[in-house]
C-alpha positions as CSV (number, residue, x, y, z in Angstrom):
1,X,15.5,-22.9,-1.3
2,X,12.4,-21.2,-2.5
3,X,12.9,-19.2,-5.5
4,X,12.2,-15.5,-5.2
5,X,8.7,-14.2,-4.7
6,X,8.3,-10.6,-6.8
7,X,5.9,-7.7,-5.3
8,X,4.3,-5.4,-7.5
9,X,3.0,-2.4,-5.0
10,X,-0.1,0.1,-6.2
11,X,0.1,2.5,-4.5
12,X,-4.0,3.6,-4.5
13,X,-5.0,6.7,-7.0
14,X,-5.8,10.2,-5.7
15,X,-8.4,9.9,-3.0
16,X,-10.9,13.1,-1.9
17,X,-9.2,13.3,1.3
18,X,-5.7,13.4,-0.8
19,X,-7.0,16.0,-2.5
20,X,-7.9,18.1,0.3
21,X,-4.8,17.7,2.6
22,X,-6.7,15.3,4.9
23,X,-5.0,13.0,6.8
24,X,-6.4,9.1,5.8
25,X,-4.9,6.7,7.9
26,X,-7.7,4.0,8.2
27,X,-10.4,5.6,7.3
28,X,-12.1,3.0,5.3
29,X,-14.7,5.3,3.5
30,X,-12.7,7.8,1.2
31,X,-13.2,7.3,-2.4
32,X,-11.1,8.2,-5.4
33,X,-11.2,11.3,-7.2
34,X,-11.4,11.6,-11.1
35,X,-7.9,12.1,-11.4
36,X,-7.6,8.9,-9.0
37,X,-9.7,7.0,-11.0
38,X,-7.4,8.0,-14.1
39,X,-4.1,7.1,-12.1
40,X,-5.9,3.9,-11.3
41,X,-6.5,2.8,-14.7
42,X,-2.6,3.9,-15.6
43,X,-1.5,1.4,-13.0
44,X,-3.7,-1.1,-13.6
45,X,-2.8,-0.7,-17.8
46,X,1.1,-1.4,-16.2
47,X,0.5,-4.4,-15.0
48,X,-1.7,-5.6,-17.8
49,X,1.5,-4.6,-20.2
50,X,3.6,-6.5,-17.8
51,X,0.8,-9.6,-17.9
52,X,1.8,-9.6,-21.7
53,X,5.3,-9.3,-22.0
54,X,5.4,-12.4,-19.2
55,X,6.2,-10.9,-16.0
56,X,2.7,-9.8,-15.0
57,X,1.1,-10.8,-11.8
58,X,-0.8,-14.2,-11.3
59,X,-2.5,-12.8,-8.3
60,X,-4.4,-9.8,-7.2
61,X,-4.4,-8.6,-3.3
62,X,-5.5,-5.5,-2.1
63,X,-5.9,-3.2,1.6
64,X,-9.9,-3.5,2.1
65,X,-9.9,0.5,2.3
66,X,-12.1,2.0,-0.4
67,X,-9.6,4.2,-2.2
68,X,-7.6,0.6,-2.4
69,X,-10.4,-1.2,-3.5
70,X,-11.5,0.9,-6.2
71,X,-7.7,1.6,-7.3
72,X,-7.9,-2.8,-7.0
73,X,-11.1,-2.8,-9.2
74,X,-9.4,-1.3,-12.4
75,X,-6.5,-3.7,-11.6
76,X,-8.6,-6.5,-11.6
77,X,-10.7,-5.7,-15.0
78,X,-7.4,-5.1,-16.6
79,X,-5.6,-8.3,-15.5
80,X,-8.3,-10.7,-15.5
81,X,-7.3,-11.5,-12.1
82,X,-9.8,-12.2,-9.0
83,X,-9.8,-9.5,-6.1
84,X,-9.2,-10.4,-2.5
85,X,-8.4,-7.8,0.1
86,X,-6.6,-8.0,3.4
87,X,-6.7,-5.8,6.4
88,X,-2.9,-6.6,6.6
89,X,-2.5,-4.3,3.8
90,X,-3.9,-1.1,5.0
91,X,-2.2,2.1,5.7
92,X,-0.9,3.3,9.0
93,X,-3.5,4.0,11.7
94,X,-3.5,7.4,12.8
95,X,-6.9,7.4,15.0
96,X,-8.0,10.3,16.3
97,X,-5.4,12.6,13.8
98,X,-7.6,11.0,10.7
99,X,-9.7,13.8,9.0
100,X,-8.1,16.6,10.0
101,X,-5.6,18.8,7.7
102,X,-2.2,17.2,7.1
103,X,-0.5,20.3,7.1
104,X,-1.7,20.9,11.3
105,X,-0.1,17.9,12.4
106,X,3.5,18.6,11.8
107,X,3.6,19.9,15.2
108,X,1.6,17.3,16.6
109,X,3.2,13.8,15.3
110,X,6.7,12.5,16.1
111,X,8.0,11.6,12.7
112,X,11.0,10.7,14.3
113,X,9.9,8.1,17.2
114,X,9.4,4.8,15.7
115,X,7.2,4.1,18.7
116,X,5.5,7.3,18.7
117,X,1.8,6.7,18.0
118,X,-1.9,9.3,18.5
119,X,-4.3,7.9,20.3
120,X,-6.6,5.0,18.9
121,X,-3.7,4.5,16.2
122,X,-0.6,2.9,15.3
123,X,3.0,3.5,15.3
124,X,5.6,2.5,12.5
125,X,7.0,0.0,14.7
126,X,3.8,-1.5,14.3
127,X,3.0,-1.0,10.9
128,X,6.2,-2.6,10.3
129,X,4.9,-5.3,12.3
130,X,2.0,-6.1,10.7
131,X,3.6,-6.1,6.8
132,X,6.4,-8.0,7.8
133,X,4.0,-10.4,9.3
134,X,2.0,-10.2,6.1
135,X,4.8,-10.5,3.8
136,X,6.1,-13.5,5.9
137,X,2.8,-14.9,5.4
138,X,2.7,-14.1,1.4
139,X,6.5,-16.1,1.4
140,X,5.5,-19.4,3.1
141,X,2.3,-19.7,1.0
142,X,2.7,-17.1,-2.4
143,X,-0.5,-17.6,-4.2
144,X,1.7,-17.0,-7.6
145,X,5.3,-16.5,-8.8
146,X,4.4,-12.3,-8.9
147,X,1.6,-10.6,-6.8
148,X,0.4,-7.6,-7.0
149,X,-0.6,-5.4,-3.6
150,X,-2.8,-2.7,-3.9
151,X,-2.2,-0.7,-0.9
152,X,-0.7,2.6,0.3
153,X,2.2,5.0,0.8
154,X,3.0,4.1,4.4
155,X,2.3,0.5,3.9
156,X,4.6,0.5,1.0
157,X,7.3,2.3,2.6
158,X,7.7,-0.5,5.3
159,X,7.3,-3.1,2.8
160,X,10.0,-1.8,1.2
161,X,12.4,-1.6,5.0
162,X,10.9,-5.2,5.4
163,X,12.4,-6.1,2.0
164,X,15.8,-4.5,2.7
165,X,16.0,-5.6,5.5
166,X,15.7,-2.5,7.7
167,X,13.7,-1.6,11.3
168,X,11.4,0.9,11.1
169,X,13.4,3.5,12.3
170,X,15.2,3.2,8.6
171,X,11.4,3.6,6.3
172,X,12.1,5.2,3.3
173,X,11.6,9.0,3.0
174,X,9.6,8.8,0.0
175,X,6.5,8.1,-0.6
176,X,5.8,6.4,-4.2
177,X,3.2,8.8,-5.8
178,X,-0.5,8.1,-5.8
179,X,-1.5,5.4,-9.2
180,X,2.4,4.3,-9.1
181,X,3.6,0.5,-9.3
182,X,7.0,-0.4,-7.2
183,X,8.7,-3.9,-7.7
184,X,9.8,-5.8,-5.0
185,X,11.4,-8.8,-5.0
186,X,11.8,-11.2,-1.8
187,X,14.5,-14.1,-1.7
């Protein structure tokens, strides 16, 4: 049996389209905001505590999406560790929804339809997909004992069904703030 495999989830800092109410999804161009540059460094400065009391990440992966990559870089220069980024990590597509005010499309998306997806983007069913697939991935071949994904709120919400074993009808309702670290652990 293959002893556990522990997940330490950043979830990105602030990005400018956070900060307006914009809705992200893919968009691979949004950068971080001062305030998500200063979240950033908090979570990066958690896992470099955690690197020195012994339970710190030996490897460093991260969504290929700016905001990620930049929240990844201040990981990385705390840690020591090398950067690589994944697609797998990204955060839910929502295609032709992305860039317009969050607060419009409450009328517009089906929260409550696993299956339910706008057009050019993805549903949770396949979000959950693609992580679980990633995580599967990660289990057969963990690059160390803990990684750490730099990702985002949806993408962290099915890792955490994945985890517990739950469909994606069952995500959890809450979304770890921006700059925040959540530990998984697979068995």
């Amino acid at each position: 049996m293959a002893a556990p495999l522990t997940l330490l989830l950043v979830r990105h800092g602030q990005s400018e389209w956070n900060a307006a109410g914009l809705m992200q999804g893919q968009t691979a161009h949004v950068p971080l905001t001062e305030l998500g540059h200063q979240q950033a460094a908090q979570a990066a400065a958690e896992l470099a505590a955690r690197t020195r009391d012994g339970g710190g990440p030996g490897a460093l992966v991260s969504s290929d999406l700016h905001r990620a990559v930049q929240t990844a870089e201040h990981c990385a220069a705390a840690t020591g560790l090398a950067l690589s980024t994944t697609p797998a990590l990204r955060e839910q597509g929502y295609g032709v929804l992305e860039g317009r005010p969050s607060r419009e499309l409450w009328d517009v998306v089906d929260w409550t339809d696993p299956h339910w997806s706008a057009e050019g983007g993805e549903s949770l069913t396949q979000l959950h997909s693609r992580v679980a697939g990633y995580l599967d991935r990660l289990r057969a071949d963990p690059p160390a004992a803990v990684v750490a994904l730099v990702t985002h709120g949806d993408t962290i919400r099915a890792a955490q069904a994945v985890v517990a074993g739950l469909g994606p009808d069952q995500l959890p309702g809450v979304t770890p703030h921006n700059g925040t670290v959540t530990k998984l652990v697979l068995t």
